[in-house]
C-alpha positions in Angstrom: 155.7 56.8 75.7 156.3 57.2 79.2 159.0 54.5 80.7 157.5 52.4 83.9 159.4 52.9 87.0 159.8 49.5 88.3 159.2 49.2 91.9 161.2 46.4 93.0 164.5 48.4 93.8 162.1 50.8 95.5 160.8 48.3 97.3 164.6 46.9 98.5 165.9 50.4 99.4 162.9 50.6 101.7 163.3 47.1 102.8 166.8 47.6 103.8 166.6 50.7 105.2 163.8 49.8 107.9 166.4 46.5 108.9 169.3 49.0 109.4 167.4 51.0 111.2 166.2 48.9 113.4 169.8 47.6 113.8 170.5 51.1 114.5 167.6 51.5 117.0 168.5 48.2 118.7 172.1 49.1 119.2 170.9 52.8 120.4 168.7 50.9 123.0 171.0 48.9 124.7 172.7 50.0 128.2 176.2 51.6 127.4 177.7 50.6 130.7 180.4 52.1 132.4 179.7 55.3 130.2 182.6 57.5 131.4 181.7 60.9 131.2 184.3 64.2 130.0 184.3 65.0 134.0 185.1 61.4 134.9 181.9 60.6 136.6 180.8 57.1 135.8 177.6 55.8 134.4 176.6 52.2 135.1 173.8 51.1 133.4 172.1 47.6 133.9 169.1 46.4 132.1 166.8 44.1 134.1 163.0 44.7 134.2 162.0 41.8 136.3 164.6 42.9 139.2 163.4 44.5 142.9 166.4 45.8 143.9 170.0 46.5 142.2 172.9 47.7 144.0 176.0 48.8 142.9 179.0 47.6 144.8 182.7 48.5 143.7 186.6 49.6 144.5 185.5 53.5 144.0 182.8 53.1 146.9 183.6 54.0 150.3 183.2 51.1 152.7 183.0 52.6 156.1 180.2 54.9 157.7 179.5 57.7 157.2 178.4 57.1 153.1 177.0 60.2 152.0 175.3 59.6 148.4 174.6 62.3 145.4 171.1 62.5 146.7 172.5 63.9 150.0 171.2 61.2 151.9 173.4 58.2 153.8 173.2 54.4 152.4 175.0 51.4 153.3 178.6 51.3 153.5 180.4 49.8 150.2 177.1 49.9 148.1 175.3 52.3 146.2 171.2 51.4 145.4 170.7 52.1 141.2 166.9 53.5 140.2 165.4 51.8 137.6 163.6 53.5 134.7 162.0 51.5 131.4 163.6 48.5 132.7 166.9 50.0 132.4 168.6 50.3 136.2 171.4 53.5 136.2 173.7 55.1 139.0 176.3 57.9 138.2 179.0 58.9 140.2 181.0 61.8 141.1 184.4 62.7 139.2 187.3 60.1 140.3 190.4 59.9 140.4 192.7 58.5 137.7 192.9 54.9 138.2 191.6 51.0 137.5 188.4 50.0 139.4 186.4 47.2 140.0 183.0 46.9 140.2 180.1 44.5 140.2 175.8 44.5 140.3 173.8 42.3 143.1 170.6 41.7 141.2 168.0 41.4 144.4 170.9 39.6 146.0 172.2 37.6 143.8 176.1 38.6 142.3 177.1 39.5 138.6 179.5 41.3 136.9 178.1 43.8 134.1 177.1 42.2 130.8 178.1 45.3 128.8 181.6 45.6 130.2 183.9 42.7 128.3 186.7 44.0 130.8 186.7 41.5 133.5 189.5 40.7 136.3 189.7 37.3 138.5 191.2 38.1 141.7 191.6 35.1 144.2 188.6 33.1 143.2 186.1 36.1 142.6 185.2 37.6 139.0 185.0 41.7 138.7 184.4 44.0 136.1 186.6 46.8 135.9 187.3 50.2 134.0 190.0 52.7 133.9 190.1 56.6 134.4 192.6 57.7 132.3 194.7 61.3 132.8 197.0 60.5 136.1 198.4 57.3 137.7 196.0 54.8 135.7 198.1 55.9 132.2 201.1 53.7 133.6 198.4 50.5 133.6 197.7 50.2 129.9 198.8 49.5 126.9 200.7 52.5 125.2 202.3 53.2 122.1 205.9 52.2 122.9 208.4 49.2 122.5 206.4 45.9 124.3 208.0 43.3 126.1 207.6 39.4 125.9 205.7 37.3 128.4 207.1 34.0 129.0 205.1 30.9 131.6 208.2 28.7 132.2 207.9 25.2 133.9 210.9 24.6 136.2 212.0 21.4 138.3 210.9 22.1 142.1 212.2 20.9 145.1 209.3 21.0 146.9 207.7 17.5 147.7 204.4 16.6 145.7 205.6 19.3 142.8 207.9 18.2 140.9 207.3 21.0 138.7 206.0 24.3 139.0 205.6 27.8 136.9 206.4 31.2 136.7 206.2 34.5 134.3 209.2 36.2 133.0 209.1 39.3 131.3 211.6 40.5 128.7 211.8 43.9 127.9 211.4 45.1 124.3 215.6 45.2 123.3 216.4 42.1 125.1 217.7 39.4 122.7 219.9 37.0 125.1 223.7 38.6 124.1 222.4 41.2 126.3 222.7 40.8 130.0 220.1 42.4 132.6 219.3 42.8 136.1 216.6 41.0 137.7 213.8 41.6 139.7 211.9 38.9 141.0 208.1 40.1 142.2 205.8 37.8 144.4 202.3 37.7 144.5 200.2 38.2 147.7 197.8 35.2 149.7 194.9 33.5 146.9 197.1 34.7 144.1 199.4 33.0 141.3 202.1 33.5 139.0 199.7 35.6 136.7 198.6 38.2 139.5 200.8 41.0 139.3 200.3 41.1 135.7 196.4 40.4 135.9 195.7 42.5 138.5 198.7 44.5 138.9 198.9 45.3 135.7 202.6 44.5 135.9 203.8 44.5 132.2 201.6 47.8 131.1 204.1 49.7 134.2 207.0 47.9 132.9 206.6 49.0 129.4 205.6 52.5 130.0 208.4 53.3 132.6 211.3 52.0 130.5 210.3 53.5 127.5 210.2 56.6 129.2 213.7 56.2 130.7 211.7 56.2 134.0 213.6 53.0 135.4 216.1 50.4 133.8 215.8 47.6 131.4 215.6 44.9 133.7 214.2 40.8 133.5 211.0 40.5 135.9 210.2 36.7 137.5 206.8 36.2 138.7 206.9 33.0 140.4 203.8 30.9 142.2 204.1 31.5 145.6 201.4 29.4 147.0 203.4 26.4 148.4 201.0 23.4 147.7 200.1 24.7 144.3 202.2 24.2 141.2 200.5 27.1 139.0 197.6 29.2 138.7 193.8 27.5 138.9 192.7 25.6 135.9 196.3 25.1 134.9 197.8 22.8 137.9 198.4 19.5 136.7 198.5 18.2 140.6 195.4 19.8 141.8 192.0 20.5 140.8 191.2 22.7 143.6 190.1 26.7 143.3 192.2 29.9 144.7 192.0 30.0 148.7 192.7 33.2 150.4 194.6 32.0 152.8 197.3 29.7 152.7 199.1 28.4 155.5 201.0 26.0 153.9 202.7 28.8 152.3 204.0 30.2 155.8 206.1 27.0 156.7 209.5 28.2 155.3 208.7 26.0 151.9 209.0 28.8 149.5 211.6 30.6 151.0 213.8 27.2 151.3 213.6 26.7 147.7 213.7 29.9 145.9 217.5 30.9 145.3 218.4 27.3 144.7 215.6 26.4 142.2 214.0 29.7 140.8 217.4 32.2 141.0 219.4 28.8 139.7 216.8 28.3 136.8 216.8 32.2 135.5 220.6 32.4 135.6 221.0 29.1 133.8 218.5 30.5 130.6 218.3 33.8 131.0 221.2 36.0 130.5 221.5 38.1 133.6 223.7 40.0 135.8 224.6 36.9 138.9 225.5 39.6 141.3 224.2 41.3 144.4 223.6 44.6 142.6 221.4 43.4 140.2 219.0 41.5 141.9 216.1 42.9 143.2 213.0 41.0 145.5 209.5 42.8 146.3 206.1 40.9 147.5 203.4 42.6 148.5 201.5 40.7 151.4 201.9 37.0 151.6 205.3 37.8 149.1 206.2 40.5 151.7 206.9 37.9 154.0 208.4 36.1 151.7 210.8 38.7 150.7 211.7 39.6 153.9 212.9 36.4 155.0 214.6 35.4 151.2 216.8 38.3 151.6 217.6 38.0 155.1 218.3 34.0 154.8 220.2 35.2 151.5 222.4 38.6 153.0 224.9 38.3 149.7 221.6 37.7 146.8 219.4 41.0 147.0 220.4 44.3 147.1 216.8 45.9 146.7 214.4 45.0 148.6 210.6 46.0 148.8 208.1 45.1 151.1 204.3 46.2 150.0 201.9 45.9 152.7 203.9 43.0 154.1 202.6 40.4 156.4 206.0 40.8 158.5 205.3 39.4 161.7 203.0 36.3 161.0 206.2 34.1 161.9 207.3 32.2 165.2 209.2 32.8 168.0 212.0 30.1 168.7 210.3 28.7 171.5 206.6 28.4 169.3 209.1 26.8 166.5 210.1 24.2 168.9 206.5 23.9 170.1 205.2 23.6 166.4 207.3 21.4 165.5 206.4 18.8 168.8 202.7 19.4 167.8 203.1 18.5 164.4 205.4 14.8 165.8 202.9 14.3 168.3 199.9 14.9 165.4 201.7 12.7 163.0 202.2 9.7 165.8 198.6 9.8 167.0 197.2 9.6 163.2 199.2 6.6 162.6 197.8 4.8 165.8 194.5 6.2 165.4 193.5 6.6 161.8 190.2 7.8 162.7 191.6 11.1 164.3 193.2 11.8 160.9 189.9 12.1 158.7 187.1 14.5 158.6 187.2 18.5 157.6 189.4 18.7 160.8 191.2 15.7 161.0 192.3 16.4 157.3 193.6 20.0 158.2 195.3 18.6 161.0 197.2 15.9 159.5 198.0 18.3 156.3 199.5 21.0 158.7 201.8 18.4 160.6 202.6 17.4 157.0 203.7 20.8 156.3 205.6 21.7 159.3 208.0 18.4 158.7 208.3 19.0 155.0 208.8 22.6 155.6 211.7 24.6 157.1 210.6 26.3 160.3 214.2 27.5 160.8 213.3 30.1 157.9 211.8 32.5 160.2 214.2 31.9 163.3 216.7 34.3 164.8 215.6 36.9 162.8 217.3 39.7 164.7 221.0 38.1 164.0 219.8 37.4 160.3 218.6 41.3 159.9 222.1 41.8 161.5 223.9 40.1 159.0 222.0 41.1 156.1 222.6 45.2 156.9 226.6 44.7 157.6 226.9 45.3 153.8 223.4 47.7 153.8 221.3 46.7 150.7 221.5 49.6 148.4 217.7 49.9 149.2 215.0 48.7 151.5 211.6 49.5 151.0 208.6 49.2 153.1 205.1 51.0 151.6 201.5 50.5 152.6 198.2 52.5 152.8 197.7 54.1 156.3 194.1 51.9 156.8 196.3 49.0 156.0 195.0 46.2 158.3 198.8 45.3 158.4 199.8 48.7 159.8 200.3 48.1 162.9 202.6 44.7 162.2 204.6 47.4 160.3 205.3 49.5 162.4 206.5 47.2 165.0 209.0 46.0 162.3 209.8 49.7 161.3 210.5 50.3 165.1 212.9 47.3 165.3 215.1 48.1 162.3 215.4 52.1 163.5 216.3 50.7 166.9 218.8 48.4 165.6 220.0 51.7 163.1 219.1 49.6 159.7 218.5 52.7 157.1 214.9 52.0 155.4 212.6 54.1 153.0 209.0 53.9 154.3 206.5 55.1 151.3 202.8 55.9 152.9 199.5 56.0 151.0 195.5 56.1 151.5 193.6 53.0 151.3 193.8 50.1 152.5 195.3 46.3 151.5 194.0 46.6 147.6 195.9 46.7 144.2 195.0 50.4 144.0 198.0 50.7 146.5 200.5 48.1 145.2 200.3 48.9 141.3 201.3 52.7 143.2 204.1 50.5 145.2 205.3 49.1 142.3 205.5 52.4 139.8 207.4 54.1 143.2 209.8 51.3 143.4 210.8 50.3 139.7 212.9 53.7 139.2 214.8 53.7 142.7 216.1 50.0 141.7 219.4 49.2 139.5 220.8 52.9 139.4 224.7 53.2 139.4 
C-alpha cells in the first residue's frame, strides 16, 4: 500500500519560506544610505515619495561659487539637488578624500538628518549625520584594534560665582594605573561647545589611542574641561541651567575661565591624578574660543605650560587698556542705572545688558591686559614649543597673522602649521594628530 504524504509540513516549508522572503525582499528594498562605494564615492539614498524637492547639504560640498555638479551643470553653493526615482530620492558623489563628514537632507525645506544612518554627531545645538572614508587621515578617528583608554566626567569645586561645581573629561591611557606618573595635556573646546566636544566631534580619544599605540606620541593624561563660563557642563546635564548650546558666548571672553583654571582645574588633576607638576609636562591647546583661552592661560601662567597650541585661535578678540578701563565704567554705570531704574534692566535687551555688567565685575578684565610684557615674560625661558595652525580660508586668518607678525617682531620662535579649509573639525582633528607627537619629547 502506498504511504500518504501528509501535506502539513509541505504546507509550513512553503509558509515560511514566502515570510522570509519577503523579510528578505523588505530588507532588499529599503535605501542603504551612505552606500560607500570601492572608489570612495558616496551614495545617499533617501526614501520619501510624497517630497517636491530634496537637497543634499553636507561637510564634503563646496560652499562658495563656482559649484560645478556631476551633471556638468552649476547649482547652489553648499547643496546638491537628489533625483527621485520609485519614491526613492539618490545623489552620488565623486571619490573623497579620507576623512569624517557630516551631512544632512532638506525635505522641501524642512531639515533632517538620514533615517538610515544610526551615526549621528551634535555640534553646538545642531544634529548631523556623518560617515567616514577610511584609507588616510580618517583611520586615526576610529576605533582600532589596540590598547583603549578610560574616559572619566569628573565634578570639581569652581570658583566661579553661580557654579559651585562644574565638569570635565579626563582620559587615561591604556597602562595608566595611578603608581605611574604622566604628563598632561589639557585641551579646550571652541565657542557653543562643552567638555564632551573634542571627543564627540574631535574624535579626541580614537587619535589618542591610535597614536600611542603606535609609538606616535607619549603616554600622556588629557583634561577636557567646560569652557563656557556661565555653564557648568554640557546641555541636558547642567544642574544650574536648562538653557541649549549658544554659539557665542561672551561671558566666556571676560577673563572668568582663564582666572580660574590653574588654581581650580591644574590644582584638582594634580591632587587625584598622578602626574608630572612641572613645566615640561604640561601642555595647553584650544582651538577657537580655547585658543584664546590658551593663549592668555599660558601667558598669565609663564612657569605652567611648556607646549602650547593655538588652533584657529580667536587671538585678538580682547581689549586694549584704555577699552578695559572703558568696559569696566560701562558695566558701573549699567549696574547703577538698573538699581535706580529697574525698568531699564528687563526686556531681551535690558537682560543682556545687566548680564554683561554682571560679567565684567565678576570677571577679571586684567586677564587680557599688557599682553606684550606678559608674551615678554612668558618667552624669557622659550616654551619648548608654540604652535599656531589654521586653514588658509580661516575667517580668523587675518587676526593670525597680525599676532604671527607681533611675536616675529618681538623674535618669539613659533611653529605655524597651514591647511585648506576653513574654521571646521576637518582642520582641528588634523591640528591635533600634528601636535600630539611634537609634545613631551626629551
Amino acid at each position: 500500500m502506498k504511504k500518504r504524504t501528509s501535506l502539513i509540513p509541505l504546507l509550513a516549508l512553503f509558509l515560511s519560506f514566502c515570510i522570509t522572503g519577503n523579510v528578505y525582499a523588505q530588507k532588499r528594498s529599503k535605501p542603504f544610505s551612505p552606500e560607500i562605494h570601492q572608489d570612495n564615492s558616496v551614495t545617499f539614498r533617501l526614501k520619501n515619495k510624497h517630497a517636491e524637492e530634496v537637497v543634499l547639504k553636507g561637510s564634503f560640498i563646496p560652499k562658495s561659487f563656482p559649484v560645478r555638479t556631476p551633471a556638468g551643470v552649476f547649482g547652489k553653493a553648499g547643496q546638491w539637488k537628489m533625483t527621485k526615482q520609485d519614491g526613492v530620492w539618490t545623489y552620488t558623489t565623486k571619490p573623497l578624500e579620507s576623512e569624517i563628514y557630516t551631512y544632512y537632507f532638506e525635505v522641501d525645506g524642512v531639515r533632517q538628518t538620514d533615517p538610515a544612518n544610526p551615526d549621528t554627531l551634535r555640534d553646538i545645538d545642531t544634529y548631523y549625520s556623518r560617515f567616514v572614508i577610511p584609507g588616510g587621515i580618517a583611520d586615526n578617528y576610529v576605533v582600532q584594534d589596540v590598547p583603549h583608554g578610560k574616559v572619566e566626567k569628573v565634578w570639581y569645586a569652581s570658583s566661579i560665582q553661580g557654579l559651585p561645581q562644574r565638569r570635565m573629561t579626563i582620559y587615561t591611557p591604556s597602562d595608566y594605573n595611578g603608581d605611574n606618573a604622566l604628563p598632561v595635556l589639557y585641551l579646550l573646546h571652541g565657542s557653543g561647545g562643552d567638555e564632551t566636544a573634542w571627543i564627540r566631534a574631535g574624535k579626541a580619544v580614537e587619535i589618542l589611542d591610535n597614536l600611542i599605540a603606535q609609538g606616535k606620541c607619549e603616554p600622556m593624561i588629557v583634561v577636557m574641561p567646560n569652557g563656557i563660563a556661565n555653564r557648568a557642563a554640557a546641555p541636558g546635564e547642567d544642574p544650574y541651567s536648562d538653557e541649549k548650546a549658544s554659539p557665542t558666548s561672551i561671558e566666556s571672553m571676560l577673563g572668568k575661565i582663564e582666572r580660574a583654571f590653574v588654581p581650580d582645574i591644574v590644582t584638582y588633576v594634580d591632587t587625584h591624578y598622578n602626574t608630572l607638576k612641572d613645566k615640561h609636562h604640561r601642555a595647553i591647546a584650544g582651538l577657537s574660543l580655547g585658543g584664546l583661552h590658551t593663549l592668555f592661560i599660558s601667558a598669565n601662567n609663564p612657569d605652567m605650560f611648556d607646549y602650547v597650541g593655538l588652533f584657529s585661535a580667536q587671538t585678538t578678540n580682547t581689549l586694549s587698556n584704555k577699552k578695559i578701563e572703558t568696559a569696566e565704567q560701562l558695566a558701573q554705570s549699567i549696574e547703577g542705572m538698573t538699581s535706580l531704574i529697574p525698568f531699564l534692566g528687563k526686556g531681551k535687551i535690558g537682560e543682556r545688558l545687566t548680564e554683561w555688567a554682571s560679567g565684567v565685575k565678576e570677571g577679571d578684565l586684567a586677564i587680557y591686559d599688557s599682553l606684550d610684557e606678559k608674551l615678554k615674560n612668558q618667552f624669557k625661558t622659550p616654551p619648548a614649543l608654540y604652535y599656531i595652525a589654521l586653514g588658509k580660508d580661516d575667517f580668523v586668518k587675518k587676526i593670525n597673522d597680525d599676532f604671527r607678525l607681533r611675536l616675529s617682531d618681538a623674535g618669539y620662535q613659533y611653529t605655524y602649521h597651514e591647511t585648506d579649509g576653513g574654521h571646521t573639525w576637518e582642520n582641528w582633528r588634523k591640528y591635533l594628530v600634528d601636535f600630539l607627537p611634537r609634545i613631551f619629547k626629551e
